[in-house]
Each structure stands twice: as C-alpha cells, then as structure tokens.
C-alpha positions as CSV (number, residue, x, y, z in Angstrom):
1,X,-30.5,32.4,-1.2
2,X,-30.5,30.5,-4.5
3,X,-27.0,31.9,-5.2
4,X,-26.1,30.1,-2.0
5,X,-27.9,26.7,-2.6
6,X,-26.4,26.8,-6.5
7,X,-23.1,27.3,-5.4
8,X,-23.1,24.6,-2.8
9,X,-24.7,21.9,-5.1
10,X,-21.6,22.5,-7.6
11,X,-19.2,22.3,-4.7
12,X,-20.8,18.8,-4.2
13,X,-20.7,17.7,-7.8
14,X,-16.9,19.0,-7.9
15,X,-16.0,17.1,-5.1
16,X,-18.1,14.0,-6.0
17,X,-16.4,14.0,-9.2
18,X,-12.7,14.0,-7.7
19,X,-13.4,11.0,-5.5
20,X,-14.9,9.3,-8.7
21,X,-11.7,9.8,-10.8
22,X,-9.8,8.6,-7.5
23,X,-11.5,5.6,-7.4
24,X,-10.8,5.2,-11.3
25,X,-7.0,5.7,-10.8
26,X,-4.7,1.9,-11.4
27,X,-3.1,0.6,-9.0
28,X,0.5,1.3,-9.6
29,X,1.9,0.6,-6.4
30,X,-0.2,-3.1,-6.1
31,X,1.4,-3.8,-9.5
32,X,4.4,-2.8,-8.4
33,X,4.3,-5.1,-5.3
34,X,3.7,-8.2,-7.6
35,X,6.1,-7.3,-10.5
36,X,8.7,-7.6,-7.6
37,X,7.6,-10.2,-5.6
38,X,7.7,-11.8,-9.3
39,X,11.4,-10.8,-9.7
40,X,12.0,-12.1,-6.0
41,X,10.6,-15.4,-6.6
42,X,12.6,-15.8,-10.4
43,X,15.6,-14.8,-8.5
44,X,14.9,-17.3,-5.6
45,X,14.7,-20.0,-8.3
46,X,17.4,-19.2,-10.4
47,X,20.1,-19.6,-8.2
48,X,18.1,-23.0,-6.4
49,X,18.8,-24.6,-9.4
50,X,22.0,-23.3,-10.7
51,X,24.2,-23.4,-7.6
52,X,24.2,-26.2,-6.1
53,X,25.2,-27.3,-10.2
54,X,28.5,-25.2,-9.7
55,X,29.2,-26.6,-6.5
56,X,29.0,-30.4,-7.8
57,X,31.9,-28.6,-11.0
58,X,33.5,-27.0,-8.3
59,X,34.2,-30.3,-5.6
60,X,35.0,-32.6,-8.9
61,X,37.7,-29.9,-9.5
62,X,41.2,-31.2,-9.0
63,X,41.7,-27.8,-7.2
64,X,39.2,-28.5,-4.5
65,X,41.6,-30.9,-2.4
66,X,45.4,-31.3,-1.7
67,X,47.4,-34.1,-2.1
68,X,46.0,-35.7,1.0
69,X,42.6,-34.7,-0.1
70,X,41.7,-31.9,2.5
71,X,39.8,-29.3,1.6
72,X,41.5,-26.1,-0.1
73,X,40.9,-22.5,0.1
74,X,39.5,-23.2,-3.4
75,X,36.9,-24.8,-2.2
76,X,36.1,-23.3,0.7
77,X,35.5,-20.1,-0.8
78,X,33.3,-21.2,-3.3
79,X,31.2,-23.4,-0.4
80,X,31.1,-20.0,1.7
81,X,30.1,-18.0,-1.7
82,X,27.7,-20.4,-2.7
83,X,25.8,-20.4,0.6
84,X,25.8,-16.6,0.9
85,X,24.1,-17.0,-2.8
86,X,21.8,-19.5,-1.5
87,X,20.6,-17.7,1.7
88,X,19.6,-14.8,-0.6
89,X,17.8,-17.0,-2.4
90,X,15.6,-18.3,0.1
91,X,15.0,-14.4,1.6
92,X,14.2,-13.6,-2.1
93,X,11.8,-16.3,-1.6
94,X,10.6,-14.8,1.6
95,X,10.0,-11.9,0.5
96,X,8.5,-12.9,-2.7
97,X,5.8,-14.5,-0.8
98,X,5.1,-12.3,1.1
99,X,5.1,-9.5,-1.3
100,X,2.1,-11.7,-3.0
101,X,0.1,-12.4,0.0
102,X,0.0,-8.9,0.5
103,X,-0.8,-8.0,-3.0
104,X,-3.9,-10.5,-2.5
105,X,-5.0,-9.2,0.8
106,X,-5.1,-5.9,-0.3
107,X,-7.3,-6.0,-3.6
C-alpha cells in the first residue's frame, strides 16, 4: 500500500508544479495585443495629421483646376486617395481601441 500512496503524492507534486510554471509563464499574446493596438493608434495619428497637409499642397496646385477652375483628374484622385488613407486611419483607430480595452479587460 505505501508504494501506492508514495506514488500518488508525486503524481500530485508533478502536476502541482506544472500548473505553477503555467501560471509563471508572460503573457506574450496580451503584449502582443497592446504592441499592436500601439502601432494601430501611431498609424491612426500619423496620417490624421499628415494628410489632410498634402491635400491643402495638393488644391493650391495649379494642376488641381482647369482654366475655368473645375476640378481635374489631378485632384480628384488625390481627394479619392486621400480619403481611402483617411478611412484607414480611423479603423486603425478602431481597432487600436479596442485592441486596448481588451488588453485591460483581460489582465
């Protein structure tokens, strides 16, 4: 019987000391989430600030309008462009957020 009881005790300490190193392991997917909700949110603000700077280069162009100052496929482009840039932007932000709310729910 003590061979029994002896072997059953170590089978507890083995697996006592296997969900103590788990517990010990770092987060890597948590730190993950934040590094790129991080990037999302940098990304977000980079292009908030610098397109809507290429648009007012872009519209003081002399290639933006004709000679009876209608819009040309210059400029239209580079409005269509810039909102498809700016549109990612605010889904980077989106997701940014959201990617550290859940980060912060789930520690």
């Amino acid at each position: 019987m003590h061979g029994v009881f002896g072997e059953t005790a170590q089978l507890q300490l083995g697996i006592s000391a296997i969900s103590m190193e788990h517990q010990h392991t770092p987060n890597y997917a948590g730190a993950m989430l934040i590094f790129i909700s991080v990037v999302l949110l940098v990304n977000a603000f980079f292009n908030v600030i610098v397109w809507p700077q290429f648009l007012r280069r872009v519209t003081q162009d002399k290639r933006a309008r004709d000679e009876n100052g209608k819009a040309t496929s210059f400029l239209r482009v580079h409005q269509i462009l810039i909102a498809i840039a700016l549109t990612l932007a605010a889904v980077s932000a989106v997701g940014g957020v959201i990617g550290l709310v859940s980060a912060a729910t789930a520690a």
